[in-house]
C-alpha atoms as one frame of an Amber mdcrd trajectory, in Angstrom:
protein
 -25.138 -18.975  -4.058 -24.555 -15.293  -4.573 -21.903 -13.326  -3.745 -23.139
 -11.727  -0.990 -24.160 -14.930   0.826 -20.638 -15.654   0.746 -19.121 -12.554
   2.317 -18.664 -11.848   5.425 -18.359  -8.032   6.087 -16.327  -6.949   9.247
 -14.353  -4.156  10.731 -10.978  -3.869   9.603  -7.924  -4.723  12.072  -3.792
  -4.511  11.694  -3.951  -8.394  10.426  -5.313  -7.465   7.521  -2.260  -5.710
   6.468  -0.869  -7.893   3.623  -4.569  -8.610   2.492  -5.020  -5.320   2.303
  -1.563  -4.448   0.521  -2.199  -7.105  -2.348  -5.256  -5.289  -3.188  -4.042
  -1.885  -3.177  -0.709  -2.669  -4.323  -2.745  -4.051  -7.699  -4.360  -0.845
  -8.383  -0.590   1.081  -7.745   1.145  -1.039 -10.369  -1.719  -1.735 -12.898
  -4.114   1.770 -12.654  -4.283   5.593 -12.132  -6.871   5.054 -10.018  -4.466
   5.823  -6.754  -2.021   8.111  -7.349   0.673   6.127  -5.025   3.401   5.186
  -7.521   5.136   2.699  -4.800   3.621  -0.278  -2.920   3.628   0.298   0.438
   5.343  -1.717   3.352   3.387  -3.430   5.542   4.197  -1.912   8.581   3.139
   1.329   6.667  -0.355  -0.214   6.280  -0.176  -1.260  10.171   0.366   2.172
  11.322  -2.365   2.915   8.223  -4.807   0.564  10.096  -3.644   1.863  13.551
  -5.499   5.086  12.644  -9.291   3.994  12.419 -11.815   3.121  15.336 -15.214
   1.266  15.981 -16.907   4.554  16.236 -15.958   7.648  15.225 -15.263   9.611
  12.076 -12.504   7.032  10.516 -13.614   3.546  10.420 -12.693   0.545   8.108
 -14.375  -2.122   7.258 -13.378  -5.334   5.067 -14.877  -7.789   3.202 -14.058
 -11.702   3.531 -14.763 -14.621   1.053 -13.848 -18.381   2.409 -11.362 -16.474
   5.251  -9.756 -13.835   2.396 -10.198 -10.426   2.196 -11.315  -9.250  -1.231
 -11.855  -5.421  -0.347 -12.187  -2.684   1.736 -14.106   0.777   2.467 -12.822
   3.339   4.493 -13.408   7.147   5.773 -10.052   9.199   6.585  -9.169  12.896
   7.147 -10.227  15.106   3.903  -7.756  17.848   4.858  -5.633  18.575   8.110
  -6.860  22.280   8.741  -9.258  21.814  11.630 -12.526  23.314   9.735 -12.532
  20.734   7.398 -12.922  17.725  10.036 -16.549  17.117   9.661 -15.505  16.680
   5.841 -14.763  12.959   4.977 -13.069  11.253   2.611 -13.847   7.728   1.416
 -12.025   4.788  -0.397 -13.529   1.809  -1.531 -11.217  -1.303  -3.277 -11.816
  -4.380  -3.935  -9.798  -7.121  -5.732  -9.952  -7.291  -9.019 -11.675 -10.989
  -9.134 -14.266  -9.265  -6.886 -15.245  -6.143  -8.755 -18.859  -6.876 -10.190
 -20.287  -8.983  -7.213 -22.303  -5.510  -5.546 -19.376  -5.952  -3.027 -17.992
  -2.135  -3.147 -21.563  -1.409  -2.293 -22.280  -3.504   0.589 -18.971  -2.106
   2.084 -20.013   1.766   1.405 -23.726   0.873   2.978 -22.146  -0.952   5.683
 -19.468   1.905   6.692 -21.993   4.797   6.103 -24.365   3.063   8.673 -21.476
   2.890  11.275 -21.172   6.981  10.572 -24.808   7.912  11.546 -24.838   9.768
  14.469 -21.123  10.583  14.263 -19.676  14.677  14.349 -19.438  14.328  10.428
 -21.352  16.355   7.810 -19.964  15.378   4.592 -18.439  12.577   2.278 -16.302
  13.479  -0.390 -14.780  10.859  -3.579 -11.901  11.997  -5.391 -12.119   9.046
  -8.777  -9.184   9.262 -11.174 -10.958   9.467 -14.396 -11.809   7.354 -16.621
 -13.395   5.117 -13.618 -16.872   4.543 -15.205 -17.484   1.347 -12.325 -16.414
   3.798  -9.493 -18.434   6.692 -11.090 -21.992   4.355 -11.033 -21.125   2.624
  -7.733 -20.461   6.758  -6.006 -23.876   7.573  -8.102 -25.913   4.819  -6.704
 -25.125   5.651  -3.304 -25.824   8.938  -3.887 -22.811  11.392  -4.367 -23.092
  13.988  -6.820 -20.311  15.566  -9.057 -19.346  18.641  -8.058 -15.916  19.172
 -10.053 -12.950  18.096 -12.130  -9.650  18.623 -10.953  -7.702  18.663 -14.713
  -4.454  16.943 -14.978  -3.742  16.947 -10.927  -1.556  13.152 -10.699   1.205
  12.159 -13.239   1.429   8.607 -13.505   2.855   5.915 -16.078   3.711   9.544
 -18.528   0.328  10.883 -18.312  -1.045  13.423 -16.584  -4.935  12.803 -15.179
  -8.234  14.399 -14.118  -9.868  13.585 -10.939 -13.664  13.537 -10.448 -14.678
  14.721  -7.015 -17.939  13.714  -5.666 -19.618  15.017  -2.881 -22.574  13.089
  -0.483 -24.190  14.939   2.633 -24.467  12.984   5.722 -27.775  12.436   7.600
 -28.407  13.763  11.076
């Protein structure tokens, strides 16, 4: 069976907290890729999760294999100066045992389908670099580079470049 058969992909809600802390929390203490240097407290990620909708410009969804969540995609505020809140910015993780499986794909298709026909114009990607996965998955759902931010996030002694991609909405 493939991966995908065995997903199920849902909106995201304030149980998912912990799931959604083990993944992150991975990529905090193992990567660059966020530039969060603590893990966060649950109740942290259930005021996080407080924050999204079922329509509307921030939404969440998850995905679930056999009743665990293995990742997540999201759209939150790009910037808080009111001109920039038809600007987006996504997130996609996933657990490490479920990088690979076209899962971080299925969540971006599924979350940009819930924005069509939303007040938003644009998606933007901010990838620690190197990310070369995270680079081809923003690619193939078509974001384009539009700038490197050098040596913006110190982390584990090093100082690192972020990528930021850019994808017009439809409609």
């Amino acid at each position: 069976m493939g991966a995908m058969s065995d997903t199920k992909l849902r909106r995201g809600h304030v149980e998912d907290a912990a799931a959604l802390n083990a993944i992150y929390d991975h990529y905090i203490r193992e990567t660059a890729i966020t530039f969060d240097l603590e893990p966060w407290a649950e109740a942290k990620r259930r005021a996080w999760l407080d924050g999204f909708a079922d329509t509307g410009r921030y939404q969440i969804f998850v995905a679930e294999r056999a009743g665990t969540v293995v990742g997540y995609a999201c759209t939150h505020r790009f910037r808080d100066k009111a001109a920039y809140d038809t600007t987006l910015e996504t997130s996609v993780y996933l657990a490490p045992e479920a990088c690979g499986l076209g899962l971080g794909r299925a969540l971006a298709e599924r979350l940009f389908a819930a924005l069509e026909g939303v007040d938003a114009h644009l998606l933007m990607a901010g990838i620690t670099l190197p990310n070369p996965a995270s680079l081809r998955l923003h690619e193939r759902m078509g974001f384009e580079p539009i700038g490197v931010m050098r040596e913006v996030g110190r982390k584990f002694g090093r100082y690192w470049d972020v990528l930021w991609l850019r994808r017009a909405l439809d409609g």
